[in-house]
Structures are given as C-alpha cells and as structure tokens.
DSSP file (Angstrom, degrees, kcal/mol; ACC not computed):
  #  RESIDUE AA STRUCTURE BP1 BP2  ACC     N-H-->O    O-->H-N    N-H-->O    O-->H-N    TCO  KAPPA ALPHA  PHI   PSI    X-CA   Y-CA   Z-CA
    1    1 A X              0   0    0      0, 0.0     2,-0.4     0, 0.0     0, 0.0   0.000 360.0 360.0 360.0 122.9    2.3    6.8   49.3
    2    2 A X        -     0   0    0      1,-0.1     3,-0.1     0, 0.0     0, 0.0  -0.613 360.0-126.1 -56.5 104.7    1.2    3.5   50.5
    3    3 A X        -     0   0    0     -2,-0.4     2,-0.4     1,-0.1    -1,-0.1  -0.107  36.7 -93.9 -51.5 165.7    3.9    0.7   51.1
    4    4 A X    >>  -     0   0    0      1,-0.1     3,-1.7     4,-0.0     4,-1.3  -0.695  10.6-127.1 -76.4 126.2    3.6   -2.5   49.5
    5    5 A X  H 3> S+     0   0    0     -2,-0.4     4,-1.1     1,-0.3     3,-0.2   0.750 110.7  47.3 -38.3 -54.8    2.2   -5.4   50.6
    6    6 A X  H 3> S+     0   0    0      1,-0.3     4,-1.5     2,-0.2    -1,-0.3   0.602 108.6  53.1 -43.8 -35.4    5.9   -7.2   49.7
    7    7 A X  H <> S+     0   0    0     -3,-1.7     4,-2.7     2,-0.2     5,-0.3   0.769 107.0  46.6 -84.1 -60.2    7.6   -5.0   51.1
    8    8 A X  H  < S+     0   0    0     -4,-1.3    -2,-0.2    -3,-0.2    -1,-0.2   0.754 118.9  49.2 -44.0 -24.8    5.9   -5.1   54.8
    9    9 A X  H  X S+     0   0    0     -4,-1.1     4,-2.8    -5,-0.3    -2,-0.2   0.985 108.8  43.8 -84.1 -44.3    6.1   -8.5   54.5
   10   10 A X  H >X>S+     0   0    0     -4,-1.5     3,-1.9     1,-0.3     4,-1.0   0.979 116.6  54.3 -49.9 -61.3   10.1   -9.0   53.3
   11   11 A X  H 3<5S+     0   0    0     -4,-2.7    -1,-0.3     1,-0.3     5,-0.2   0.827 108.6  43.3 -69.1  -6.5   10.9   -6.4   56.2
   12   12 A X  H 3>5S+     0   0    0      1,-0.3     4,-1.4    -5,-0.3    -1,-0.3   0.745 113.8  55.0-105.3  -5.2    9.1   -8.3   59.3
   13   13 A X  H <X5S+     0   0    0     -4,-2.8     4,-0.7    -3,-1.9    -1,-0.3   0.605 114.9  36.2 -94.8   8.6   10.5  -11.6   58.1
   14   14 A X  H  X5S+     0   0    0     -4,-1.0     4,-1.8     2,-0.2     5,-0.4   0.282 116.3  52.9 -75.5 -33.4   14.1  -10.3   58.2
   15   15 A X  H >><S+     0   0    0     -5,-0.8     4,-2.2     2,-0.2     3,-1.2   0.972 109.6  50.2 -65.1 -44.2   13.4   -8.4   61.0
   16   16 A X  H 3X S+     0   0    0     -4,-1.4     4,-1.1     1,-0.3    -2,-0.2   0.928 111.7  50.4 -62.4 -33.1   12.1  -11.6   62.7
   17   17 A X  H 3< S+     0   0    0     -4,-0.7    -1,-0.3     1,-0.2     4,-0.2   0.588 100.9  53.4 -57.9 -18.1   15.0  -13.4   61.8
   18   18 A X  H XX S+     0   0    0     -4,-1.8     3,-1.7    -3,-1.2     4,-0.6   0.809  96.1  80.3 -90.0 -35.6   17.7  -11.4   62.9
   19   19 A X  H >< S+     0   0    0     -4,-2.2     3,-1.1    -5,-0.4     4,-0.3   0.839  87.3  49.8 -16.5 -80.9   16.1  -11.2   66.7
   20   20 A X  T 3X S+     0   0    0     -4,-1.1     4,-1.4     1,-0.3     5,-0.4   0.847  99.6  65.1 -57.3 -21.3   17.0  -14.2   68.1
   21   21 A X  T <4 S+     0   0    0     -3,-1.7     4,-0.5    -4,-0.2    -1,-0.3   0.543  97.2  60.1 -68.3  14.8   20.6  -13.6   67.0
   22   22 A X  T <X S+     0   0    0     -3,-1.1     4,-3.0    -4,-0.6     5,-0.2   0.813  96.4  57.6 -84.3 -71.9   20.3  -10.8   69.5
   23   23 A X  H >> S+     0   0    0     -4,-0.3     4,-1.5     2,-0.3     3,-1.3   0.891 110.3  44.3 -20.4 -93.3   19.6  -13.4   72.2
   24   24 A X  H >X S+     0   0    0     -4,-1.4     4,-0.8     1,-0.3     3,-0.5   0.831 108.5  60.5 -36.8 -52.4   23.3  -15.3   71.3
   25   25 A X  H >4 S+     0   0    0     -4,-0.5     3,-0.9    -5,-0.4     4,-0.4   0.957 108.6  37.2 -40.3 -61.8   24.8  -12.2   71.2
   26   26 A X  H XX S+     0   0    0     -4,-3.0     3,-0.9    -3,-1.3     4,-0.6   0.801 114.9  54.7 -59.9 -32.2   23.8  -11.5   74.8
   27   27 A X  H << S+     0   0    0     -4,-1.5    -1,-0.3    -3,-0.5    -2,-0.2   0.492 101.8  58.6 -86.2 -10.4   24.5  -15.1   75.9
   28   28 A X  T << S+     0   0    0     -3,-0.9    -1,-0.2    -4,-0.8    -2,-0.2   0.694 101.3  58.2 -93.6 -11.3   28.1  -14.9   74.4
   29   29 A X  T <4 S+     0   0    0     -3,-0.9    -2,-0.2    -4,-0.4    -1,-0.1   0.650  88.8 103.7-105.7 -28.5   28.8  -11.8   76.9
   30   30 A X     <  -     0   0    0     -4,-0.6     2,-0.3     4,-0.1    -3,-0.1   0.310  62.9-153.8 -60.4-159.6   27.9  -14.0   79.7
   31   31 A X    >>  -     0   0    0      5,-0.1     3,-1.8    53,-0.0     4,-0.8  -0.569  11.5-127.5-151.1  83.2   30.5  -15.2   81.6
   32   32 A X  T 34 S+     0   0    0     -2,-0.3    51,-0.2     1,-0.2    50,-0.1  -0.317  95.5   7.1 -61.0 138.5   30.5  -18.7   83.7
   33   33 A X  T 34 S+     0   0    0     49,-4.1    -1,-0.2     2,-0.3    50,-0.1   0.590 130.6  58.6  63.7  22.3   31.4  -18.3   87.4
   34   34 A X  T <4 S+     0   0    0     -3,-1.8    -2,-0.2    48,-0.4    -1,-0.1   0.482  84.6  82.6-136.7 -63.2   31.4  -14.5   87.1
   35   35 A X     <  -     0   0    0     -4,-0.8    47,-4.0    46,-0.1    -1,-0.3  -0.075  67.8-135.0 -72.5 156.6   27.8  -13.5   85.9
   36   36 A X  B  >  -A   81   0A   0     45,-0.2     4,-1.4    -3,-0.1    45,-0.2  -0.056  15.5-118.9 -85.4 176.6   25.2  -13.1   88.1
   37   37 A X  T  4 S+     0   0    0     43,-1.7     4,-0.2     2,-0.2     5,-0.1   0.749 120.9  57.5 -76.7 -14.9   21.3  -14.5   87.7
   38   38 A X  T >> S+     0   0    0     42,-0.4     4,-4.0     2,-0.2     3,-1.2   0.855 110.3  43.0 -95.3 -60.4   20.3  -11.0   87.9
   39   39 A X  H 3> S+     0   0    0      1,-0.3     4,-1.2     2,-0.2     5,-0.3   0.916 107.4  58.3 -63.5 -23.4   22.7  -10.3   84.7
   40   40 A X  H 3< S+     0   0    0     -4,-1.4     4,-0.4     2,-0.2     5,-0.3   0.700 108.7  41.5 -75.7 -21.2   21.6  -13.2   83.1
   41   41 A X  H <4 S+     0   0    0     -3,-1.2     4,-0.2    -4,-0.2    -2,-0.2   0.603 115.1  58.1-107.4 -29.5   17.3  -11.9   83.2
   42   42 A X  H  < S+     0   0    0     -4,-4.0    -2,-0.2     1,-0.2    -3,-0.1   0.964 114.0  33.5 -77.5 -31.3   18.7   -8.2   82.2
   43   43 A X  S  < S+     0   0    0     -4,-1.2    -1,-0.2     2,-0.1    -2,-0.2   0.804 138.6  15.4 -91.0 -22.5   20.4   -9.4   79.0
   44   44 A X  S    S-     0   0    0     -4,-0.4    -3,-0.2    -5,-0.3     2,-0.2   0.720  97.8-131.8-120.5 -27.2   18.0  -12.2   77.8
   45   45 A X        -     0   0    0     -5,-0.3    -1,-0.2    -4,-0.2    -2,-0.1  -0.748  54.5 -18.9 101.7-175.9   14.7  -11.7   79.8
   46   46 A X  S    S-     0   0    0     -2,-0.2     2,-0.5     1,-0.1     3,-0.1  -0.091  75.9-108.5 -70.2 178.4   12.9  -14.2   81.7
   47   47 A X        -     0   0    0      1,-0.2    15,-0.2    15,-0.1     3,-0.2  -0.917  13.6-121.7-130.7 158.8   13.5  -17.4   80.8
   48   48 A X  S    S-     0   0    0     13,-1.4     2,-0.3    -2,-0.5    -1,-0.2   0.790 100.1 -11.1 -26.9 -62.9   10.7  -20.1   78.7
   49   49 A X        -     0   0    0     12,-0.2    12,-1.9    -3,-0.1     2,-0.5  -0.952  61.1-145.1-148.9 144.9   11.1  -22.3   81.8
   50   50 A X  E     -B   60   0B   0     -2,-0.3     2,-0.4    10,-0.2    10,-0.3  -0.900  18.3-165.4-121.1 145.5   13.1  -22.7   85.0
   51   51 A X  E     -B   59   0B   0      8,-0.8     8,-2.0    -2,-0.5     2,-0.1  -0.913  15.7-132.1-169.8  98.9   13.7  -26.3   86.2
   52   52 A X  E     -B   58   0B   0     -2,-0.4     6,-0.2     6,-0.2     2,-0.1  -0.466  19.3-140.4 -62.4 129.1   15.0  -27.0   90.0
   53   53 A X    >   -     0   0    0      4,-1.7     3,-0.6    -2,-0.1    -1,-0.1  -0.353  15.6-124.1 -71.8 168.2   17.7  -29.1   90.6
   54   54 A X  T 3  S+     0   0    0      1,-0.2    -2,-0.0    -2,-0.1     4,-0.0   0.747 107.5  53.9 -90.1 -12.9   18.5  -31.7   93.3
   55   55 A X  T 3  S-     0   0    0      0, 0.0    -1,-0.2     0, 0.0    23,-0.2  -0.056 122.7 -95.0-105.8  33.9   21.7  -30.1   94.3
   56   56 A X  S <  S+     0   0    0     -3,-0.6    -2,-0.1     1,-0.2     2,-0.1   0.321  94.8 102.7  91.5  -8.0   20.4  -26.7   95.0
   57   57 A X        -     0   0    0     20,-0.1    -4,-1.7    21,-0.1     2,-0.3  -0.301  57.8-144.0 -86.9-175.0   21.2  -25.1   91.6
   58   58 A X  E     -BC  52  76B   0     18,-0.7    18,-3.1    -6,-0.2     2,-0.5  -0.938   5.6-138.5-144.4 158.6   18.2  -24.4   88.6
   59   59 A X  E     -BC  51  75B   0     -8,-2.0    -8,-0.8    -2,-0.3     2,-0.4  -0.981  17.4-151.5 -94.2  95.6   18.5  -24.6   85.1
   60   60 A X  E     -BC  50  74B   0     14,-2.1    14,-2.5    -2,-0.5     2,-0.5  -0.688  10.4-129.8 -55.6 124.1   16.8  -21.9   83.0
   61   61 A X  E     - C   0  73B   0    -12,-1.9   -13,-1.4    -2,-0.4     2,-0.6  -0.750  20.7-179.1 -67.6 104.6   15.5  -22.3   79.6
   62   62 A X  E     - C   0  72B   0     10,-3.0    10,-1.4    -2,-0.5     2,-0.5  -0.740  15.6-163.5-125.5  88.4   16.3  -20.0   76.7
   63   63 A X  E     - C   0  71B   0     -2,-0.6     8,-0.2     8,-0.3    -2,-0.0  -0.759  28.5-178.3 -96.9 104.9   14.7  -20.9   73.8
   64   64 A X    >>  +     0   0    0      6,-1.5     4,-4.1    -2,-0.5     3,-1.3   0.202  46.2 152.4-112.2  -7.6   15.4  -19.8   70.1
   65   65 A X  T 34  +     0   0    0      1,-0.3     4,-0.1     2,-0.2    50,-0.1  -0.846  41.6  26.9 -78.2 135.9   12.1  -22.0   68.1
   66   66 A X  T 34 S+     0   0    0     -2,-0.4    -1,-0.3    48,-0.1    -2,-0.1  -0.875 135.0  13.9-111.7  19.7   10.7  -22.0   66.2
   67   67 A X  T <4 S+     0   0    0     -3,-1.3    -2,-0.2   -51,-0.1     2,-0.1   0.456 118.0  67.9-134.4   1.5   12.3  -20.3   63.8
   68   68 A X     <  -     0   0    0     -4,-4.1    62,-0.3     2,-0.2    46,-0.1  -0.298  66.2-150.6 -80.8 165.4   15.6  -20.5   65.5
   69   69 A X  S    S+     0   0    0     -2,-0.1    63,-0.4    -4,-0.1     2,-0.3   0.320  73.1  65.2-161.7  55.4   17.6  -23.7   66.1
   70   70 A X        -     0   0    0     61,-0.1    -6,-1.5    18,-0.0     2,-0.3  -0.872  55.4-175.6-138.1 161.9   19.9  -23.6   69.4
   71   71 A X  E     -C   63   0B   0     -2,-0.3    17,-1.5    -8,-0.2    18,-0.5  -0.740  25.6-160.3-164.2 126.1   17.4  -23.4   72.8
   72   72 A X  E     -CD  62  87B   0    -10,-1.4   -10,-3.0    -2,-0.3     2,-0.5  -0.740  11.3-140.4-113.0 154.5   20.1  -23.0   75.1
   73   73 A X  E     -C   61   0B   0     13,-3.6     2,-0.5    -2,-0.3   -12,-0.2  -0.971   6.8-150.9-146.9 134.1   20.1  -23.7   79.2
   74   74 A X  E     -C   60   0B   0    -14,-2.5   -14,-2.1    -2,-0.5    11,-0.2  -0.828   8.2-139.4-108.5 128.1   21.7  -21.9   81.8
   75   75 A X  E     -C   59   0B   0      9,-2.7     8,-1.0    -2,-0.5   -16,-0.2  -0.564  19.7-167.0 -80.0 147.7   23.0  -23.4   85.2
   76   76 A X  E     -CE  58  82B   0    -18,-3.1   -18,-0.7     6,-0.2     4,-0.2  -0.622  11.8-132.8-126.9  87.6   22.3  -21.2   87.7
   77   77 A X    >   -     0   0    0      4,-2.0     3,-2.4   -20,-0.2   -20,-0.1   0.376  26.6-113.6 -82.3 176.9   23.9  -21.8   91.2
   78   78 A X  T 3  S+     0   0    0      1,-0.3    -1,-0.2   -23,-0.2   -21,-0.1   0.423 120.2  57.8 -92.0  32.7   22.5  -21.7   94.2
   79   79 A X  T 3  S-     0   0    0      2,-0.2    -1,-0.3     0, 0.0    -2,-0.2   0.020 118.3-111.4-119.2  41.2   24.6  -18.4   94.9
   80   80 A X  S <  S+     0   0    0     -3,-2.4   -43,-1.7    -4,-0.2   -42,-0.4   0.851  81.2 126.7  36.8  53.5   22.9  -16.9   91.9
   81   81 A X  B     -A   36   0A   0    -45,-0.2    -4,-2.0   -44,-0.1   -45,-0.2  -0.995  66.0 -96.6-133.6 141.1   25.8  -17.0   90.2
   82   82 A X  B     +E   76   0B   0    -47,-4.0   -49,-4.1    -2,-0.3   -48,-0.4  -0.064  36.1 165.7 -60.3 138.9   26.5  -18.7   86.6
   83   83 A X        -     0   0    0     -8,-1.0     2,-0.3     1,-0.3    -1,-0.2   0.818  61.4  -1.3-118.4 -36.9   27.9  -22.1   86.3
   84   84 A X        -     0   0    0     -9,-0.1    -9,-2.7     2,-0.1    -1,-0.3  -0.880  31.2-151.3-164.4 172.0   27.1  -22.7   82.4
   85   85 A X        +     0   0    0     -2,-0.3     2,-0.4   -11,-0.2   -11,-0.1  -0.343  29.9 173.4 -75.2 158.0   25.8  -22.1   79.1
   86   86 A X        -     0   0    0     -2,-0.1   -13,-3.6   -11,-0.0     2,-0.4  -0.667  25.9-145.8-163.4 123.6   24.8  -25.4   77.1
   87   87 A X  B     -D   72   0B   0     -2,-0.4   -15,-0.2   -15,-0.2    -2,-0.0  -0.988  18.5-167.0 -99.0 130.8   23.1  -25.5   73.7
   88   88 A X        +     0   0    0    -17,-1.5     2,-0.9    -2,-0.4   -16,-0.1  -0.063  67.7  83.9-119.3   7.3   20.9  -28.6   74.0
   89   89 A X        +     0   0    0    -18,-0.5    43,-0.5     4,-0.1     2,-0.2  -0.485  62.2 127.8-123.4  79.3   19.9  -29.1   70.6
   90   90 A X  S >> S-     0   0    0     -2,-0.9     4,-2.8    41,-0.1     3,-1.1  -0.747  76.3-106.3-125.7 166.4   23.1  -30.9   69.8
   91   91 A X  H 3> S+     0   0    0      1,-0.3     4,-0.7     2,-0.2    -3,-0.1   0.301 117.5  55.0-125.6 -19.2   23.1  -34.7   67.9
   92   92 A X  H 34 S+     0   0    0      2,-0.1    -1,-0.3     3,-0.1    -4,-0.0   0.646 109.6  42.5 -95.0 -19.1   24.1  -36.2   71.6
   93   93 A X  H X4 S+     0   0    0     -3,-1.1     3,-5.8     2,-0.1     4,-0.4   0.812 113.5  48.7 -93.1 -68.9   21.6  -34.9   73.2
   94   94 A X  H >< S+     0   0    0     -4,-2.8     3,-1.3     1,-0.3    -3,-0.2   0.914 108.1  64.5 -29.6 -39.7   18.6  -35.7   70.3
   95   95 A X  T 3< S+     0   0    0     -4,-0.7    -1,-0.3     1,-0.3    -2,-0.1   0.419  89.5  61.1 -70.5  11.2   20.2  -39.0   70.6
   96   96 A X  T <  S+     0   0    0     -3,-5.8     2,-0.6     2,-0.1    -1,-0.3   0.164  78.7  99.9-127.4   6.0   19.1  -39.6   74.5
   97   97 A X    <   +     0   0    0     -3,-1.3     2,-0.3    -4,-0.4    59,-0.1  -0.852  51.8 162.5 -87.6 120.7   15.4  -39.5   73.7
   98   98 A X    >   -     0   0    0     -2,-0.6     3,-0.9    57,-0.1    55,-0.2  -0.889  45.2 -65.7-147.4 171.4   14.3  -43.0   73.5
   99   99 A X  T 3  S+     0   0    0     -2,-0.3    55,-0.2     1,-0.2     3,-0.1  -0.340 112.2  26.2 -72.1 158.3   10.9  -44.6   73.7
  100  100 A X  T 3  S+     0   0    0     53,-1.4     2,-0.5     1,-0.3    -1,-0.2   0.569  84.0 131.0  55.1  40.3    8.6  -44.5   77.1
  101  101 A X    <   -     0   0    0     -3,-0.9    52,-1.9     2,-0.0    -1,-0.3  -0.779  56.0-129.3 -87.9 137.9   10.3  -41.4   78.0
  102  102 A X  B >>  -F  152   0C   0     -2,-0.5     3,-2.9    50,-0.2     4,-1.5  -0.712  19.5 -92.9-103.6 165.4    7.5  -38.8   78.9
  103  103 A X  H >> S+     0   0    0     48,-1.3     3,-4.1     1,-0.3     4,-1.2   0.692 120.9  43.9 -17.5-105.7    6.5  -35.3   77.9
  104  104 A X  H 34 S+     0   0    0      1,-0.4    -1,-0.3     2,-0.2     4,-0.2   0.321 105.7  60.8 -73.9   0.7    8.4  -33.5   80.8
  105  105 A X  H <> S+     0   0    0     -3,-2.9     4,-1.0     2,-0.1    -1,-0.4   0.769 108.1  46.8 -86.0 -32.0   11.4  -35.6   80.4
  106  106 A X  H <X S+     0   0    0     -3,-4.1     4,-2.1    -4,-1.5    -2,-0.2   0.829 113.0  50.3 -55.9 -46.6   11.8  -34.1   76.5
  107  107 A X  H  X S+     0   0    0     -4,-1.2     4,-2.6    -5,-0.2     5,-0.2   0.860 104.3  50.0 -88.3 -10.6   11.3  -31.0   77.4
  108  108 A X  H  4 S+     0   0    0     -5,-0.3     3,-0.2    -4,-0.2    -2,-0.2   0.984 118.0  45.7 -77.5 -47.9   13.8  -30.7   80.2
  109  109 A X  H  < S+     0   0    0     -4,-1.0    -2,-0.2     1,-0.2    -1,-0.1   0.667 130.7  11.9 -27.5 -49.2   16.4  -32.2   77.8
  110  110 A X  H  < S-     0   0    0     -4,-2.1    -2,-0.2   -17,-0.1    -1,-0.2   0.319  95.9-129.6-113.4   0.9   15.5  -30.0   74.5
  111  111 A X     <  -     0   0    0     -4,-2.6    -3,-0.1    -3,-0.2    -2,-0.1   0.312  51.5 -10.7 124.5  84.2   13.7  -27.7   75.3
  112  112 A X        -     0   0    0     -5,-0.2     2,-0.2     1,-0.1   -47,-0.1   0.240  69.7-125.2  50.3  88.6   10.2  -26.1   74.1
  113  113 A X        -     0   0    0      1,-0.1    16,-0.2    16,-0.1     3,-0.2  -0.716   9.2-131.5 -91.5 145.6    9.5  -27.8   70.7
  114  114 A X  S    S+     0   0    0     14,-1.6     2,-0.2     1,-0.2    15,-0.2   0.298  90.4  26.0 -83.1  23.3    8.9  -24.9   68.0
  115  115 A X        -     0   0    0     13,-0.4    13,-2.0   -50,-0.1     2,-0.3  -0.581  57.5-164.7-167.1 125.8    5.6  -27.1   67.1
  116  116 A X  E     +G  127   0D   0     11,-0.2     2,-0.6    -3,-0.2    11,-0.2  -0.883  12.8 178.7 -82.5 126.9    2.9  -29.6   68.3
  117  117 A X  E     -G  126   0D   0      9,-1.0     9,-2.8    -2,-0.3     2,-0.4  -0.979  15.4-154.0-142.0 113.1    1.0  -31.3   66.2
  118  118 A X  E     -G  125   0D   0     -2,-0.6     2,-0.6     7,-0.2     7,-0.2  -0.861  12.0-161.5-115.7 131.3   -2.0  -34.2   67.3
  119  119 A X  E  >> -G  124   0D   0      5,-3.9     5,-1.5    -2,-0.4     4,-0.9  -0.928   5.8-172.6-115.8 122.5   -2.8  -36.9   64.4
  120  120 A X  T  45S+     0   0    0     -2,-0.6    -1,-0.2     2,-0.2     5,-0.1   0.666  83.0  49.4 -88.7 -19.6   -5.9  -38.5   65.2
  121  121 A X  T  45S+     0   0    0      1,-0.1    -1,-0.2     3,-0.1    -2,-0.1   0.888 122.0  34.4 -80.7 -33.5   -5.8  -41.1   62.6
  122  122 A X  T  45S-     0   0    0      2,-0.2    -2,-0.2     1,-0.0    -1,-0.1   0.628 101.1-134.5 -85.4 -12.7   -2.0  -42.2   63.6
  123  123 A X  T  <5 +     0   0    0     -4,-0.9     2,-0.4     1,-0.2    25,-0.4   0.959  61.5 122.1  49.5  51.4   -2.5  -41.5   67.4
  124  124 A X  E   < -G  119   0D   0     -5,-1.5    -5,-3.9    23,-0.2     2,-0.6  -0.983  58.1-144.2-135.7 140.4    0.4  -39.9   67.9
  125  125 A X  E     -GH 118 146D   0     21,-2.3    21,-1.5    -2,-0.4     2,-1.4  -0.828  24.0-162.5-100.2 105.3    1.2  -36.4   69.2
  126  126 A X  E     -GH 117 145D   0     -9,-2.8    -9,-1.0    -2,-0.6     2,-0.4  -0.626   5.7-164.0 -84.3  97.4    4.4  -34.9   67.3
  127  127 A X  E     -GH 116 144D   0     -2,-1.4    17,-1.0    17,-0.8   -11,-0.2  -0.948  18.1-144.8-103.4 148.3    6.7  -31.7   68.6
  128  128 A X  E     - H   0 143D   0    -13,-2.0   -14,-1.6    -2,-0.4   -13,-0.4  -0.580  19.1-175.6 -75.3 110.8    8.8  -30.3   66.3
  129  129 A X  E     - H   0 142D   0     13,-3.1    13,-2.8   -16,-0.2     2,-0.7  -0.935  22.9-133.4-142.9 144.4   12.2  -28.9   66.7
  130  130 A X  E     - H   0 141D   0     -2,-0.4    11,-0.2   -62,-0.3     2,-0.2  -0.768  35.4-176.6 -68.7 102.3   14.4  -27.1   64.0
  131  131 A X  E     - H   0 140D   0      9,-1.4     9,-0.7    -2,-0.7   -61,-0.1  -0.625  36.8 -76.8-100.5 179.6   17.9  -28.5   64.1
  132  132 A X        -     0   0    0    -43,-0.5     2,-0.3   -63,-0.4    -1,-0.2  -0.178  47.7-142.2 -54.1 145.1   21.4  -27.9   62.4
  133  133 A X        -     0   0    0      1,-0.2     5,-0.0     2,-0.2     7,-0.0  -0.703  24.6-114.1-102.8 176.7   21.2  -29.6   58.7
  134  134 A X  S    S+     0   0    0     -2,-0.3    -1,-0.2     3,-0.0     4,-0.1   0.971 101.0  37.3 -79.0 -93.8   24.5  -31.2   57.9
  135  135 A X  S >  S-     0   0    0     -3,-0.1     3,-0.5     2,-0.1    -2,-0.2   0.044  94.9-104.0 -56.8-178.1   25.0  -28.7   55.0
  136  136 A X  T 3  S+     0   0    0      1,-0.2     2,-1.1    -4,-0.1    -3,-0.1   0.935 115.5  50.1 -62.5 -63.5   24.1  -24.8   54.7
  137  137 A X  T 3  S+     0   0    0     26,-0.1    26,-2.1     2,-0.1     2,-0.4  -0.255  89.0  98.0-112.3  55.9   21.1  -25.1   52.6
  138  138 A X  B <   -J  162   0E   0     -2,-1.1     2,-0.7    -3,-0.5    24,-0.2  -0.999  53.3-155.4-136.4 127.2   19.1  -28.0   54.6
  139  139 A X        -     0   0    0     22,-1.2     2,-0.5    -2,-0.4    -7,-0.1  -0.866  23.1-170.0 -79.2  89.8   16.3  -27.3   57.0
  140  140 A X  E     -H  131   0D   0     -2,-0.7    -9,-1.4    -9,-0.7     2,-0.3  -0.670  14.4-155.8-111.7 163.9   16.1  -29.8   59.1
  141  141 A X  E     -H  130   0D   0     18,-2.0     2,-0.3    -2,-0.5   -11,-0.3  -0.693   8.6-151.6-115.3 164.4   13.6  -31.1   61.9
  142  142 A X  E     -H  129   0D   0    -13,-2.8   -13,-3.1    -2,-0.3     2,-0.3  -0.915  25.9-162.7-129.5 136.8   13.8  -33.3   65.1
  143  143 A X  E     -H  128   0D   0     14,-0.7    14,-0.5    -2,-0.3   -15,-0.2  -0.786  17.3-162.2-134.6 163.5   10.5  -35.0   65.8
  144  144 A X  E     -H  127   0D   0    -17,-1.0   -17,-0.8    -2,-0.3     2,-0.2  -0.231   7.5-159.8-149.0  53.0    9.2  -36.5   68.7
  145  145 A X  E     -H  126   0D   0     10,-0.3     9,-2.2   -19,-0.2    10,-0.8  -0.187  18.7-179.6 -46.8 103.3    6.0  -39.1   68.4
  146  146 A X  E     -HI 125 153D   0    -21,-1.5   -21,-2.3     7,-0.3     2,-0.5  -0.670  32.5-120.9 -91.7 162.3    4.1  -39.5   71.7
  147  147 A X     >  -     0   0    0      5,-3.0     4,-1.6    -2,-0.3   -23,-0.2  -0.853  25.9-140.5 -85.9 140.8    1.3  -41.6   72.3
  148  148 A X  T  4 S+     0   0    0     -2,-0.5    -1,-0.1   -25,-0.4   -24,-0.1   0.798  86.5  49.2 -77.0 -17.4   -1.4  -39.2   73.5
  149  149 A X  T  4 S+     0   0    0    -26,-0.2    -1,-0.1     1,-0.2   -25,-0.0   0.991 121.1  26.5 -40.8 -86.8   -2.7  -41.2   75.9
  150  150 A X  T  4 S-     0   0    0      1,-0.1    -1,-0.2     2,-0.1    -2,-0.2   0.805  92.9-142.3 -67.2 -12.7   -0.5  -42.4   77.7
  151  151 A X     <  +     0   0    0     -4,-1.6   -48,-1.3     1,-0.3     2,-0.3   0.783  62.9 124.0  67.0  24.7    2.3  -39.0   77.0
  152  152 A X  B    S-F  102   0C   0    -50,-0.2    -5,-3.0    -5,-0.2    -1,-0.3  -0.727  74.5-103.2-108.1 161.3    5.2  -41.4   76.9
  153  153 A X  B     -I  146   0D   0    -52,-1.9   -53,-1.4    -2,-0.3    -7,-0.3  -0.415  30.2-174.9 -81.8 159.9    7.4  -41.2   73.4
  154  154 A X        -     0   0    0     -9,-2.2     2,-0.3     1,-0.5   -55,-0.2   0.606  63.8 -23.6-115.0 -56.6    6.6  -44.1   70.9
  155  155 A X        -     0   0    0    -10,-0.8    -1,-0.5   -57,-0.1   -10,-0.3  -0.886  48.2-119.0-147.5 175.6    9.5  -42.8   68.3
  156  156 A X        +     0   0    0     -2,-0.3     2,-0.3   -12,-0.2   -12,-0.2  -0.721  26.4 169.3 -99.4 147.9   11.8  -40.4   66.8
  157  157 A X        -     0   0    0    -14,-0.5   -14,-0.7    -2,-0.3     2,-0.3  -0.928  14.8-156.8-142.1-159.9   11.8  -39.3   63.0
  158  158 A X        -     0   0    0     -2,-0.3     2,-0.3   -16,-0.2   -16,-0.1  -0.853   8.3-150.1-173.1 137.0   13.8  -36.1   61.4
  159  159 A X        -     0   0    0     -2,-0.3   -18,-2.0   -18,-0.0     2,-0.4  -0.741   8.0-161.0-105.4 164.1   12.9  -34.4   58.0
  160  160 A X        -     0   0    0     -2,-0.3     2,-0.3   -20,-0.2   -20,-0.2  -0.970   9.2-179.7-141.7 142.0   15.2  -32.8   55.7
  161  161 A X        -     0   0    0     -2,-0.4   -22,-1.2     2,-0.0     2,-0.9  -0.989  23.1-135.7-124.4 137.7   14.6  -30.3   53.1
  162  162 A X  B     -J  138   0E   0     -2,-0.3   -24,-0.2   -24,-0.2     2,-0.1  -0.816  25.0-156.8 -94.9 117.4   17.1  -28.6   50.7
  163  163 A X              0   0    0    -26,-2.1   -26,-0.1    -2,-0.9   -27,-0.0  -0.575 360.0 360.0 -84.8 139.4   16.5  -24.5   50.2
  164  164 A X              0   0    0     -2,-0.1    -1,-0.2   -26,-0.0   -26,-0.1   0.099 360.0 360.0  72.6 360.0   17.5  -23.0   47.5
C-alpha cells in the first residue's frame, strides 16, 4: 500500500519542526564556565559561523532560521572553555541595527538571516529573520534593507501575520 501524498508531507513538516528544538535542548545542558569547546561541537555540531575576538576568545554561531526564531552565540574562551550562551534575536539587539551599518556587521549581531531577497526595481537587498510575535499566534519577521551597491543598511521594517 502506497502512503499518501498528505501524509509524507504532514510527517516531514512536523518532523522538521521539532529538530531545532533538539538544538535548545542540547544548548540548555551546557553549562558556562564548566563546558568545554569540544562539548559544545559534540552536542550541537559545528557552528554556522565562528567570529574571533579581540581579547582572545571566539564567538560561535548557532543558528535556528529559517524556520526557527532564536540563533543563539556562544562565547568561547581562549582556554576552550565556555563563558556564555546568548540568544541574539532579542528586541535590544534588533534595535542596534541602524542605517550605514554593513553586511558583516548584521550578521555578527543576529546572525544568518533565514532569507535574502534582491529587488531590482527598489534597489534594495532584504534578509529576513523570523522573530518572537508579541502574541502566540503571530509570525513575525525582522527585515533588513541594504543598498546593494554599496552593502551598507538603508532601513529596517518588520511584518506581522496572525495564524490561525
């Protein structure tokens, strides 16, 4: 007996949705000033992106878009032991993105964006992140206009939708 189209589909979007809560589960077992770097890549994996500091530590990237909406960063010290957890896709943080900021200054701040998007008519280059909605049944976005030229930000926006 053949499954059903509906049926493949319902079970790989639930399946894909429960994943990244795997991830937070493993990041909640960590430990600051006790786990190691080495525990930190066996329980989560590599990470998106690794970003050297000036005082000898790095930051790691662990990133939950697009269908997620925490992207967390881990300090890492420079005796490759952890110093902290931070999820960076928080309303103080969104709020620190301001115009002429460039590309690699957004994403060391947030993050990955779970989408890019180029409008040729507007000349602007958009990423995308999925934040917390206010209520339960809001899907909300964080947006992020660059110019493409130059790759410095022009503006911010945010969408909202109500599920359901």
């Amino acid at each position: 007996m053949k499954t059903p189209l509906w049926l493949n589909v319902a079970a790989t979007t639930l399946i894909a949705s429960v994943l990244p809560g795997c991830d937070v589960v493993s990041l909640k077992e960590l430990k600051p000033g006790v786990s190691t770097a080495a525990e930190v890549r066996s329980r989560m994996g590599n990470p998106a992106q690794e970003y050297p500091n000036v005082d000898g530590t790095a930051t790691w990237e662990f990133n939950l878009q697009p269908n997620g909406i925490e992207c967390y960063m881990v300090t890492i010290g420079a005796d490759q032991v952890m110093q902290k957890i931070e999820q960076v896709l928080t309303e103080a943080n969104l709020a620190k993105v301001v115009a002429g900021m460039d590309r690699a200054e957004v994403r060391r701040l947030l993050g990955a964006p779970g989408s890019k998007v180029t409008y040729q008519n507007s000349q602007e280059e958009v990423w995308d992140w999925r934040v917390a909605g206010t209520i339960p049944t809001e899907e909300a976005h964080f947006h992020v206009h660059f110019d493409p030229a130059s790759g410095l930000v022009k503006r911010t926006s945010r969408r909202v939708e109500v599920r359901g």
